[in-house]
BAMITI-610477 format. One line per field, with one value per residue (C-alpha): residue in three letters; chain; x, y, z. Coordinates in Angstrom, 2 decimals. Layout:
firo = (ala ...);
tortor = (A ...);
px = (X ...);
py = (Y ...);
pz = (Z ...);
//
This chain:
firo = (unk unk unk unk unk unk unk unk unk unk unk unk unk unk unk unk unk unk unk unk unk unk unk unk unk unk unk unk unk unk unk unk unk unk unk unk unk unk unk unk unk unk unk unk unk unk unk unk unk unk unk unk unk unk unk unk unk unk unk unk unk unk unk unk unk unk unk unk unk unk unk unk unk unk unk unk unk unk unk unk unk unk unk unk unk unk unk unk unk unk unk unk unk unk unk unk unk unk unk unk unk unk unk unk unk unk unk unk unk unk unk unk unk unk unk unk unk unk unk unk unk unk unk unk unk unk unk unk unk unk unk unk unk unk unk unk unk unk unk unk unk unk unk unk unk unk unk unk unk unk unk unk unk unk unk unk unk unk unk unk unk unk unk unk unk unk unk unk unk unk);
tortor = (A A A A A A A A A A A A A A A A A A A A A A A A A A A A A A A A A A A A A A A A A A A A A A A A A A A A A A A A A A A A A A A A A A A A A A A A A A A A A A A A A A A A A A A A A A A A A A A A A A A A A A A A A A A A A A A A A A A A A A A A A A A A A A A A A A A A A A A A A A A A A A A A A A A A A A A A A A A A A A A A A A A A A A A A A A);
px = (-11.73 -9.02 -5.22 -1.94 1.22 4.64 6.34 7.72 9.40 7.59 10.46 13.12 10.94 8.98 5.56 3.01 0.00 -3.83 -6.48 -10.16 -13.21 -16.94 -19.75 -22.66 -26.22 -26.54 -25.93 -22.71 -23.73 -25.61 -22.75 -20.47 -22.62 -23.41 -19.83 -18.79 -17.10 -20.77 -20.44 -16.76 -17.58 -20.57 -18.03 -16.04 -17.89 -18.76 -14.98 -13.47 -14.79 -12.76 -13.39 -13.51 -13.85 -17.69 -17.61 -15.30 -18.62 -21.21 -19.93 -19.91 -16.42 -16.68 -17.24 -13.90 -11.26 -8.25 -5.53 -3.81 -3.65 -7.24 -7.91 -6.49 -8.74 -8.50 -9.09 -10.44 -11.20 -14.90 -15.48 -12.64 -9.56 -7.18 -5.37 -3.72 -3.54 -4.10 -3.31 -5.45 -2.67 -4.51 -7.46 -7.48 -10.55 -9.61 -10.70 -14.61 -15.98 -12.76 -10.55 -6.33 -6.26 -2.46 -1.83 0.30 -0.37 1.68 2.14 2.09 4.91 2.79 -1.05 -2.50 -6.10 -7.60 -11.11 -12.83 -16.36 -18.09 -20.64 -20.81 -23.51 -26.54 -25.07 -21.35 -18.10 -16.22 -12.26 -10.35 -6.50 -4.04 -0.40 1.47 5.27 4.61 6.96 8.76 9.15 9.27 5.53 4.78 4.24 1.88 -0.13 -0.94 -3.32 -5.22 -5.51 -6.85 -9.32 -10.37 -11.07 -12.68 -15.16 -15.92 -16.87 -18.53 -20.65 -20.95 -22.46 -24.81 -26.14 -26.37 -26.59 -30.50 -31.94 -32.85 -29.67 -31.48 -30.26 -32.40);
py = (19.27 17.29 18.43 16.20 17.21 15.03 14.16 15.48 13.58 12.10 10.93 10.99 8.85 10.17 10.32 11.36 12.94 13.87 15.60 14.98 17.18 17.44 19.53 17.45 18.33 16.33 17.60 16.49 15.33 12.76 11.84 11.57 9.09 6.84 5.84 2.41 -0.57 -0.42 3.22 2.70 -0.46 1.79 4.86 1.80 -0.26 -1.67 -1.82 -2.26 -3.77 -3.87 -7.28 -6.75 -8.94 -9.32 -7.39 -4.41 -4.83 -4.27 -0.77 2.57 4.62 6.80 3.99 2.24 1.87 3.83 1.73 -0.28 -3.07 -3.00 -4.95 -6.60 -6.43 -7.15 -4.88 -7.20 -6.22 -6.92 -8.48 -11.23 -10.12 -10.00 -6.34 -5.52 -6.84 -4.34 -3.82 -1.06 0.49 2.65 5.41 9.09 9.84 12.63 15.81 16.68 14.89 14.12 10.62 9.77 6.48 4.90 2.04 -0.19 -2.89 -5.30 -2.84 0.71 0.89 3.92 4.99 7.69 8.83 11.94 12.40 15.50 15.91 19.88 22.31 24.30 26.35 23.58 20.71 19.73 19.09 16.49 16.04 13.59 13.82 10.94 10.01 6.87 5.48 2.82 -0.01 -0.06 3.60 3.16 2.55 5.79 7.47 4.67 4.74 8.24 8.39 5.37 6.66 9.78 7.77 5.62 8.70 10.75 7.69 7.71 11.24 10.75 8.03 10.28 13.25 10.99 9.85 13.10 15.76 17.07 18.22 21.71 22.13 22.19 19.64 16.07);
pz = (-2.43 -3.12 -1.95 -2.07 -0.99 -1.93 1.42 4.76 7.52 10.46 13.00 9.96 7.34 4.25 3.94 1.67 2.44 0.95 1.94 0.90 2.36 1.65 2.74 3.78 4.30 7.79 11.52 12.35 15.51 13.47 11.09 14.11 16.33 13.36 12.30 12.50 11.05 8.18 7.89 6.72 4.24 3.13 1.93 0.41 -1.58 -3.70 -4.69 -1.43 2.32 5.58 7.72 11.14 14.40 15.37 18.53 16.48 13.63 16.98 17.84 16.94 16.10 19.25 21.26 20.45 22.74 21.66 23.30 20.60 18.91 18.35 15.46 12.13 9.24 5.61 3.42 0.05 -3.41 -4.61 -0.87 -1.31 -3.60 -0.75 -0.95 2.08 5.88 8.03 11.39 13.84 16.44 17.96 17.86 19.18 19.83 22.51 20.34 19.73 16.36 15.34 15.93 14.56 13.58 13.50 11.53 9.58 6.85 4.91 2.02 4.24 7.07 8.26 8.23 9.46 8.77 10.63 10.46 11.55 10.98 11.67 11.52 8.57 6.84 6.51 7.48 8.48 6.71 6.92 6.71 5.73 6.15 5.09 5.86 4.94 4.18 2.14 2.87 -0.50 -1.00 -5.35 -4.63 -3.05 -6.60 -7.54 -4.12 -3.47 -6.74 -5.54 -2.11 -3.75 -5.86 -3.03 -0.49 -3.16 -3.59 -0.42 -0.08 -3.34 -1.12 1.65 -0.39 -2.47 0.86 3.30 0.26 0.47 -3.18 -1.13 0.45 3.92 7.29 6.93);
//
């Protein structure tokens, strides 16, 4: 499912937001504890991969410190098209299967990507939800359809790898 709304304000500034979710047939235990810096680049690619510093690349999602700045990574086209520069604030991993990630890049002034992952009949579902101000706000009509392509790929990823042909848990 796929759902995009136009904008609200977040302290005063636009954003725009989407929302991607797919049923999976995988405990979500087992989702949860395997996400990482791979996991992410998996749900990307081919078209897209995140860099990340080696010790960020060693550990799993809910094992990451929230307190901010964590990171910068770029995020390259084909593995080394330079798109954005991205810069990891911080990570909210406080709730149960489910972390906030705050952000901001050279072309997005505001990210925020909320990720809950639950139980559901046979497996879990997983939920994506997306806010961002780009920088250049013109560009916010041109951005919100890639974002949508891009997370729809990567629940497209997600389901090819977790979906079982009986509809039963792995």
């Amino acid at each position: 499912m796929l759902l995009c709304r136009q904008s609200s304000l977040y302290f005063g500034i636009s954003m725009r937001h989407l929302v991607v979710s797919s049923k999976l047939s995988v405990r979500p235990e087992e989702l949860w504890d395997a996400q990482s810096i791979a996991t992410i680049n998996y749900e990307l690619g081919p078209w897209i991969h995140m860099s990340a510093p080696a010790v960020w690349r060693g550990l799993k999602l809910k094992d990451w410190s929230g307190d901010g700045p964590l990171f910068k990574s770029w995020v390259l086209f084909l593995g080394f098209v330079p798109l954005d520069w991205h810069s990891f604030e911080s990570l909210d991993l406080s709730s149960h299967m489910q972390f906030v990630e705050t952000s901001s890049s050279w072309i997005n002034r505001i990210w925020r990507h909320e990720r809950v992952v639950r139980a559901a009949p046979n497996g879990c579902e997983v939920i994506d939800k997306v806010s961002f101000t780009p920088r250049l706000p013109f560009v916010s009509t041109l951005l919100q359809p890639i974002y949508a392509l891009v997370f729809r790929h990567r629940h497209s990823k997600l389901r090819a790898r977790h979906a079982a042909a009986n509809g039963q848990i792995e």
